[in-house]
ZAMARGU-4260 file (C-alpha; in steps of 0.2 Angstrom, whole numbers, plus 5000, padded with zeros to 4 digits):
<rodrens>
0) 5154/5125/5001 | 5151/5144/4994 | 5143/5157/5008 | 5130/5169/5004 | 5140/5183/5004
5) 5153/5176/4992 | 5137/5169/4982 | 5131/5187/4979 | 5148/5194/4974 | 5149/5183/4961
10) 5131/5187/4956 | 5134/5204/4956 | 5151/5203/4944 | 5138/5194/4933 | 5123/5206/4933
15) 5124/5221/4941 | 5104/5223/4942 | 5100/5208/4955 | 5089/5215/4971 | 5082/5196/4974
20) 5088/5179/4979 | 5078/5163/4981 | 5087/5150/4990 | 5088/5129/4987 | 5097/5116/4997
25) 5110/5117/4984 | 5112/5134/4975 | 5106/5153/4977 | 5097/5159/4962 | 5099/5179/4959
30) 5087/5188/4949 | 5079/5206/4946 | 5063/5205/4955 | 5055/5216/4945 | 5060/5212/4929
35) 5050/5206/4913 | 5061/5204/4902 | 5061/5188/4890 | 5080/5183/4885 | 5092/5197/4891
40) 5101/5197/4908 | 5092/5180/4916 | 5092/5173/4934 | 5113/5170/4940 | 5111/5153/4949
45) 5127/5152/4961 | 5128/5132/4966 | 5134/5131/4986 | 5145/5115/4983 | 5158/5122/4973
50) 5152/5141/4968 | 5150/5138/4950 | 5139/5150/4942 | 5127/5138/4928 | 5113/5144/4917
55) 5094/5145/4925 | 5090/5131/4912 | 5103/5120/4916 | 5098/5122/4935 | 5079/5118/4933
60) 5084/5102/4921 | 5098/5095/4930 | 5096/5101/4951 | 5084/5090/4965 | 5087/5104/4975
65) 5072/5110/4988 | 5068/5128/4989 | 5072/5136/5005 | 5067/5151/5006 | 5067/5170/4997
70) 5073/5188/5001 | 5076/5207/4992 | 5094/5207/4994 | 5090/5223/5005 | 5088/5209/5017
75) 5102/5199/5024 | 5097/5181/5028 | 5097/5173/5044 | 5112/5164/5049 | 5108/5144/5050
</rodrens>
């Protein structure tokens, strides 16, 4: 099981502009909260059972995950 902290890193090697995370039961999905954009640098979804990083589409298609909760990465989320 991946942590957060080790979940952003990865997130962050993979595109620099994340500032948001919205959290599942099985994966953290970073994005750019502010962002617009259609194609170009997507949401990084970091899956917590083995830290793979898959594509947002794969996620939404293939994950029964349940949304947890979401914070700007400003925030550091509360220990469980």
């Amino acid at each position: 099981m991946i942590t957060y902290e080790q979940a952003l890193k990865k997130a962050q090697k993979l595109n620099k502009s994340i500032n948001y995370c919205m959290e599942y039961t099985d994966a953290f999905v970073f994005s750019d909260k502010d962002s617009e954009e259609i194609g170009g640098n997507g949401p990084v979804v970091i899956m917590k059972k083995d830290g793979d990083a898959v594509n947002m589409a794969y996620y939404v298609n293939n994950s029964e995950g349940d949304y947890v909760k979401a914070y700007d990465l400003k925030e550091k989320p509360a220990k469980k």
